[in-house]
TORKOL-4160 file (C-alpha; in steps of 0.2 Angstrom, whole numbers, padded with zeros to 4 digits, m for minus):
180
<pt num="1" X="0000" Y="0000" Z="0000"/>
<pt num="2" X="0016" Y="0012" Z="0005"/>
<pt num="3" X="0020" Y="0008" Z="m0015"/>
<pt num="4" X="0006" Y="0015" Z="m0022"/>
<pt num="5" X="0003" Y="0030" Z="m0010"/>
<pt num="6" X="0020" Y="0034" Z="m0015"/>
<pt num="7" X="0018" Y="0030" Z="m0035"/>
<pt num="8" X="0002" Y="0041" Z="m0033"/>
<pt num="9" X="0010" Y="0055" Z="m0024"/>
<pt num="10" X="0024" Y="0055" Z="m0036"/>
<pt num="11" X="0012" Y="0055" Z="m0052"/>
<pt num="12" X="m0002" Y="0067" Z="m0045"/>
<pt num="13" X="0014" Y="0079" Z="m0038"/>
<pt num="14" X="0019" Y="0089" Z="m0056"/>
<pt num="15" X="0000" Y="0093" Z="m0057"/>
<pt num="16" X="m0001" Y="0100" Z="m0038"/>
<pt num="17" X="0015" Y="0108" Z="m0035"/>
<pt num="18" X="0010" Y="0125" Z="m0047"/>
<pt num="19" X="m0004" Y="0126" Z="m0035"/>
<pt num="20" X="0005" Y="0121" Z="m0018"/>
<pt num="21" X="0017" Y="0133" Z="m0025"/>
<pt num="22" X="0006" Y="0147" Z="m0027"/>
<pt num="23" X="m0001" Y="0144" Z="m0011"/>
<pt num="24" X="0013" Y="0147" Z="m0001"/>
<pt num="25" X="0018" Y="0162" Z="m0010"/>
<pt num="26" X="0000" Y="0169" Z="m0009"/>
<pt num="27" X="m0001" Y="0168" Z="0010"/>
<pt num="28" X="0011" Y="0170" Z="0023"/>
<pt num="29" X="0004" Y="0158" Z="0035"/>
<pt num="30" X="0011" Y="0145" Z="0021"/>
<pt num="31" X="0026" Y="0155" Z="0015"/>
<pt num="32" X="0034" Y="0156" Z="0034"/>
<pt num="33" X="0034" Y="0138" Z="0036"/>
<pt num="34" X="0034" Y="0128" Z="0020"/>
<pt num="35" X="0054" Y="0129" Z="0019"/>
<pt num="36" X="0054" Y="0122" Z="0038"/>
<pt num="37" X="0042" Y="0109" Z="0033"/>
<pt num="38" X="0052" Y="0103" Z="0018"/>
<pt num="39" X="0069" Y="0099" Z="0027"/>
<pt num="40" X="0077" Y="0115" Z="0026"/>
<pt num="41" X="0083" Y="0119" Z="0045"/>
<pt num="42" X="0080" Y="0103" Z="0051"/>
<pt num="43" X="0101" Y="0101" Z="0052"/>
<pt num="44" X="0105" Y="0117" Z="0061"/>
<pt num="45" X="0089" Y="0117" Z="0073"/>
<pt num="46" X="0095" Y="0100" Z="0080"/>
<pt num="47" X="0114" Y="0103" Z="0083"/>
<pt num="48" X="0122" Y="0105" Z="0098"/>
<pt num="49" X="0113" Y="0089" Z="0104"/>
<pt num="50" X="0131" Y="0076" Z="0111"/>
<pt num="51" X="0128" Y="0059" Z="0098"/>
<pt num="52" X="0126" Y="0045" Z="0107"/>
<pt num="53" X="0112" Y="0053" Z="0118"/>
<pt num="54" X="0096" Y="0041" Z="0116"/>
<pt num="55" X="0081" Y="0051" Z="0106"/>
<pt num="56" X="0066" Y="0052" Z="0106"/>
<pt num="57" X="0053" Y="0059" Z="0092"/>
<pt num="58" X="0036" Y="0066" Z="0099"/>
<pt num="59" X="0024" Y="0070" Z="0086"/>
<pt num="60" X="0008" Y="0080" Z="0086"/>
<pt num="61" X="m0004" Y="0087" Z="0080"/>
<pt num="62" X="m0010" Y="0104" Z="0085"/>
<pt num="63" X="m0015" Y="0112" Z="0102"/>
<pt num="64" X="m0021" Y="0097" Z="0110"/>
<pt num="65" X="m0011" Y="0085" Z="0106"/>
<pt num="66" X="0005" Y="0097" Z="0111"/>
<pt num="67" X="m0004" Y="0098" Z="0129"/>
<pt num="68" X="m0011" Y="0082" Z="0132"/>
<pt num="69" X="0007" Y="0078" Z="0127"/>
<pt num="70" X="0014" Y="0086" Z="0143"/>
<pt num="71" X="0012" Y="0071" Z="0156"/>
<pt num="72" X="0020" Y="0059" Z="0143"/>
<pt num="73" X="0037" Y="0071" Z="0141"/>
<pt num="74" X="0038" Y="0074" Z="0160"/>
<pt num="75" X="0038" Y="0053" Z="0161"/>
<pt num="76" X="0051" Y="0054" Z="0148"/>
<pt num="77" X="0061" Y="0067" Z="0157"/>
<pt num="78" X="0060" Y="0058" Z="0172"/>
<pt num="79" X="0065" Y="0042" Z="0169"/>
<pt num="80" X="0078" Y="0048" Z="0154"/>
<pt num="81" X="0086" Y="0063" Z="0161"/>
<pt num="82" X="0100" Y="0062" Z="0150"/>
<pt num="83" X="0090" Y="0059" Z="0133"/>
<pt num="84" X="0085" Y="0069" Z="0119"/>
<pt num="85" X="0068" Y="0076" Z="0115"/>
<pt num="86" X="0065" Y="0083" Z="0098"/>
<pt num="87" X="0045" Y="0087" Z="0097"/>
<pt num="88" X="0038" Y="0091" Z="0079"/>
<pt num="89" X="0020" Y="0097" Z="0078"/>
<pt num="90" X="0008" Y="0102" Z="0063"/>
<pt num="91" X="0002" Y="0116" Z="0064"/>
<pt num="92" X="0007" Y="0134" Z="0067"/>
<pt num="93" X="m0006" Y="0136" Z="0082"/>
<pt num="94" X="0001" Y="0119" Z="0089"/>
<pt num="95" X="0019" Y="0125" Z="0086"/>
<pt num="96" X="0018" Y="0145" Z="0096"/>
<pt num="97" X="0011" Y="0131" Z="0109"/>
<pt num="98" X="0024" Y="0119" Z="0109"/>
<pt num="99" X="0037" Y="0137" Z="0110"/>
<pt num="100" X="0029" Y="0142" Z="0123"/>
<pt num="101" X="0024" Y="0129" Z="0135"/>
<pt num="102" X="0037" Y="0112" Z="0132"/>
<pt num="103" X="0053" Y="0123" Z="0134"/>
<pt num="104" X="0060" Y="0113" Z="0150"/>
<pt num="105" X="0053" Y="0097" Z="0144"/>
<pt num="106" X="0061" Y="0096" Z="0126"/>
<pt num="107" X="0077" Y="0098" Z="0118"/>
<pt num="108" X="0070" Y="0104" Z="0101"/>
<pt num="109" X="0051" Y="0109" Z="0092"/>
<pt num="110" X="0051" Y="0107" Z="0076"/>
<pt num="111" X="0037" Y="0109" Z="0061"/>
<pt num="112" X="0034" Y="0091" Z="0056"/>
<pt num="113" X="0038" Y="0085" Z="0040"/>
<pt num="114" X="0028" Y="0085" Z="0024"/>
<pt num="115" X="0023" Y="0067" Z="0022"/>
<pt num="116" X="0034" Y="0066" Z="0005"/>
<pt num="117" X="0045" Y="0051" Z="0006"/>
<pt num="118" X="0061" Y="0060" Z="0004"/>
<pt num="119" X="0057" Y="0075" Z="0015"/>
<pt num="120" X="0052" Y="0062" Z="0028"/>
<pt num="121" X="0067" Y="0050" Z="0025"/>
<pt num="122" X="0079" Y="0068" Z="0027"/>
<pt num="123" X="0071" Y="0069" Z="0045"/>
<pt num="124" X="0074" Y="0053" Z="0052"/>
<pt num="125" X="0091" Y="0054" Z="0045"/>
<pt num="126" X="0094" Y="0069" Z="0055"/>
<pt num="127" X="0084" Y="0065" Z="0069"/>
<pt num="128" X="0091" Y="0046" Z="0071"/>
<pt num="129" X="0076" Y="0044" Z="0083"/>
<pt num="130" X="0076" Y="0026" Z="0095"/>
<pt num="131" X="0058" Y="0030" Z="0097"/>
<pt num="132" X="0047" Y="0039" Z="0089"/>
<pt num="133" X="0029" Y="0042" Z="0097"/>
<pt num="134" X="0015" Y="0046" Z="0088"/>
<pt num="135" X="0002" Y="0057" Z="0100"/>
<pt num="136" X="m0015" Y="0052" Z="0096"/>
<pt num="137" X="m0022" Y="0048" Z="0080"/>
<pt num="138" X="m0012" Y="0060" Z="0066"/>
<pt num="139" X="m0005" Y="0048" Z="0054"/>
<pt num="140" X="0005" Y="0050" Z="0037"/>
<pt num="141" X="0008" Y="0034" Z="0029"/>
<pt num="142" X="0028" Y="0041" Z="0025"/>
<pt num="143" X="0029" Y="0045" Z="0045"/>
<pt num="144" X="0025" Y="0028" Z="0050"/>
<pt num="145" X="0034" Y="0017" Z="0035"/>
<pt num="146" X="0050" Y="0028" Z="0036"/>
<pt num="147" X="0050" Y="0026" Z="0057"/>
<pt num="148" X="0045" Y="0009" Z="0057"/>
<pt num="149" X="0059" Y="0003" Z="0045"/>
<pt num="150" X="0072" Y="0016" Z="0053"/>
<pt num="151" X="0068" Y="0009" Z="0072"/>
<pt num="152" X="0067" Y="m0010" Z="0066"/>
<pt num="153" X="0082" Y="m0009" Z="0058"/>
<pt num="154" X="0091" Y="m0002" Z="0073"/>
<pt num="155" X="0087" Y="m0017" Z="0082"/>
<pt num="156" X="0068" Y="m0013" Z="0087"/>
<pt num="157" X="0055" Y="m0024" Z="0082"/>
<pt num="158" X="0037" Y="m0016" Z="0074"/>
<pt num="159" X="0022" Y="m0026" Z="0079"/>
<pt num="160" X="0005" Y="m0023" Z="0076"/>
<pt num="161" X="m0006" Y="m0018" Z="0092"/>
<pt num="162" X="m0020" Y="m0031" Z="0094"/>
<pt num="163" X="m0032" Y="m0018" Z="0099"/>
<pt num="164" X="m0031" Y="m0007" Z="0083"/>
<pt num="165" X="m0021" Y="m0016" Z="0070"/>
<pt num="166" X="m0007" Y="m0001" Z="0071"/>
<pt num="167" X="0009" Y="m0004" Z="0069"/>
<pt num="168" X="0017" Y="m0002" Z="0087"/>
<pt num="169" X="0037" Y="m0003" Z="0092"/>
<pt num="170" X="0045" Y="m0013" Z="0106"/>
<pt num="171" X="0060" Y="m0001" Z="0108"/>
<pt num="172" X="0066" Y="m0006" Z="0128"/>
<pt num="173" X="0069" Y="0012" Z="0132"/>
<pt num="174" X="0050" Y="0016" Z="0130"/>
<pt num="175" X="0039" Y="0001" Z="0137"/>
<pt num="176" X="0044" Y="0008" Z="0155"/>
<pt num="177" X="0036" Y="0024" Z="0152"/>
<pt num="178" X="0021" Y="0015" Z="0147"/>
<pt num="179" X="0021" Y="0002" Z="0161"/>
<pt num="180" X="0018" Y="0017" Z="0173"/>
């Protein structure tokens, strides 16, 4: 199914870009963060981090899924003091959110990725996340496929949840924190 949303995305893109394009250009609510949403910043907002530090990639939505977000980054915090939190939100109103309120609880916020394959493949290869959480139920097919392969392949394994057919991970560092 990841083949042909890809195959589709890739056929329907030349047709949509002029308008996407236009878009952006037309209003500034676009314009500001299409470049961020694309890859380009991704490098420099993320450096300074020490490698080796286990990470950690929250994402949500908008507004509430950045506050009911908050419990889940203080039990991250708590039990991985020394890790790496890199948050990635939506939407612009989620984003001054996340700016204003998860300063002391994350490393980094970040726009989220557009879910085109190689825009999402250029933030988990600067991101290098050993979990990545999905708060509630804002799923992109690239997000999930690209995470899924880059955590299984660093020795995680992906399952399917019984409860909702979903693919879930079984990353070590983040059962704990949902044991509690």
């Amino acid at each position: 199914m990841i083949i042909l949303y890809n195959a589709l995305q890739l056929l329907l893109f030349p047709l949509l870009a002029p308008v996407l394009l236009l878009t952006a250009l037309v209003h500034a609510k676009y314009r500001r963060r299409t470049p961020s949403r694309l890859g380009f910043g991704v490098a420099k907002a993320l450096q300074g981090h020490p490698p080796g530090q286990p990470t950690f990639w929250v994402h949500a939505l908008s507004v509430g899924e950045t506050t009911s977000a908050i419990p889940l980054l203080k039990g991250i915090r708590a039990t991985w003091p020394e890790c790496r939190i890199v948050f990635s939100v939506t939407t612009r109103s989620g984003r001054r959110v996340a700016d204003s309120t998860l300063g002391g609880l994350v490393d980094t916020v970040i726009d989220s990725p557009f879910d085109l394959l190689p825009v999402v493949l250029h933030f988990c290869n600067h991101i290098r996340p050993e979990c990545y959480i999905l708060v509630e139920t804002d799923f992109w097919p690239n997000d999930g496929a690209v995470c899924r392969h880059c955590l299984s392949t660093a020795g995680y394994p992906m399952k399917p949840s019984q409860a909702t057919g979903n693919w879930r991970f079984s990353s070590p560092r983040c059962l704990p924190t949902f044991r509690r």
